[in-house]
C-alpha positions in Angstrom: 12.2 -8.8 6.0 9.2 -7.6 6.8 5.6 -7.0 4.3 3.4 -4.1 5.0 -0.1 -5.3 3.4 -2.8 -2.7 2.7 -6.2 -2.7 0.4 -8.5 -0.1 -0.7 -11.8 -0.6 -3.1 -13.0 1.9 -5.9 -15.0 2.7 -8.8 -13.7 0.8 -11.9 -13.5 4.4 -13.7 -11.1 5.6 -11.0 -9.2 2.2 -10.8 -6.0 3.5 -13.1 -6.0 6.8 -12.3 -5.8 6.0 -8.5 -3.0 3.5 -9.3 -0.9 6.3 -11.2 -1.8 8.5 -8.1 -0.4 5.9 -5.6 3.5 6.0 -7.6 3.0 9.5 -6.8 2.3 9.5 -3.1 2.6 5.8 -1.4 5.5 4.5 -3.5 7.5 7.8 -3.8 7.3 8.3 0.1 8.0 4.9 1.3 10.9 4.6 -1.4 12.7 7.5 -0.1 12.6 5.7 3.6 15.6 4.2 4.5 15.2 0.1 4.9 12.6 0.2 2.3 13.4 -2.7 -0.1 10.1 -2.9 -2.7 6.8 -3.0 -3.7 4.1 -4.4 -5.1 0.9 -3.4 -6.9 -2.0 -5.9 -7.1 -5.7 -4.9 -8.3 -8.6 -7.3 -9.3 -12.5 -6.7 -10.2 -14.9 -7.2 -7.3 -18.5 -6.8 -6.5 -19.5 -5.7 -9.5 -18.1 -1.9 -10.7 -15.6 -2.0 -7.9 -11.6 -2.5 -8.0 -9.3 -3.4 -4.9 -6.5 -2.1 -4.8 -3.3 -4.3 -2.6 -0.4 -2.7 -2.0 2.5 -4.7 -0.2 5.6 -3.0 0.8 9.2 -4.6 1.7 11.0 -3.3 4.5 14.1 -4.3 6.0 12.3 -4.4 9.9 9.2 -2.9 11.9 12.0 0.0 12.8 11.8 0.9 9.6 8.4 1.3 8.9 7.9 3.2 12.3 10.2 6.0 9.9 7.7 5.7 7.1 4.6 5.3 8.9 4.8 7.1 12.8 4.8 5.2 16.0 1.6 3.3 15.3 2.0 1.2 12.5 -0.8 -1.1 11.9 -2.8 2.3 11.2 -2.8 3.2 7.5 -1.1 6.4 5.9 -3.6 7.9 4.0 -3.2 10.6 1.4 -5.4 13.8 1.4 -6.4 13.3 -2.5 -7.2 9.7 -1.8 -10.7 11.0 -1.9 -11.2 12.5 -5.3 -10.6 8.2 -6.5 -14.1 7.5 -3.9 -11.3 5.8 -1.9 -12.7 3.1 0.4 -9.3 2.7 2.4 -9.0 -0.1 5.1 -7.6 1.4 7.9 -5.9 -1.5 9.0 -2.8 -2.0 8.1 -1.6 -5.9 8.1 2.3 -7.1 8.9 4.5 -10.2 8.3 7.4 -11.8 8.5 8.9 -12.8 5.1 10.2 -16.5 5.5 10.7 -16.9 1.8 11.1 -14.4 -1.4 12.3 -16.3 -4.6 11.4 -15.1 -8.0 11.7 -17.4 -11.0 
């Protein structure tokens, strides 16, 4: 198993509606790619009225993700509304190997 890591900051006042807008874009697309196995949502409060944003992705291996993402895969997908949220996407997308996934 492979998880796709990726983080973007925002304005605080943009920080849910962004969130909703990511179901609608990041999550629909990459849950209607084959070997896609789940997700995960993450946000915290940093530097003062800003949010980050994580998104980790589970995917069965890197073929996979080529599907979802194109040939190069540590770029990030971006969406074209992603700037009505003052998106301040990494562009850099990060990759690992899952050696353990046990939920309690």
């Amino acid at each position: 198993m492979i998880a796709r890591e990726w983080k973007a900051t925002c304005p605080k006042a943009h920080e849910q509606g962004f969130i909703a807008y990511l179901y609608q874009t990041g999550i629909k697309e990459t849950s209607a790619t084959p070997g896609f196995l789940g997700a995960q949502i993450f946000n915290r409060d940093v530097a003062g009225e800003e949010a980050e944003i994580t998104l980790i992705t589970y995917w069965q291996d890197l073929e996979c993700i080529k599907a979802f993402a194109g040939e190069d895969i540590g770029v990030a997908k971006l969406y074209p509304e992603d700037a009505q949220y003052q998106l301040k996407p990494d562009r850099h997308v990060n990759h690992y190997h899952v050696h353990e996934n046990m939920w309690v």
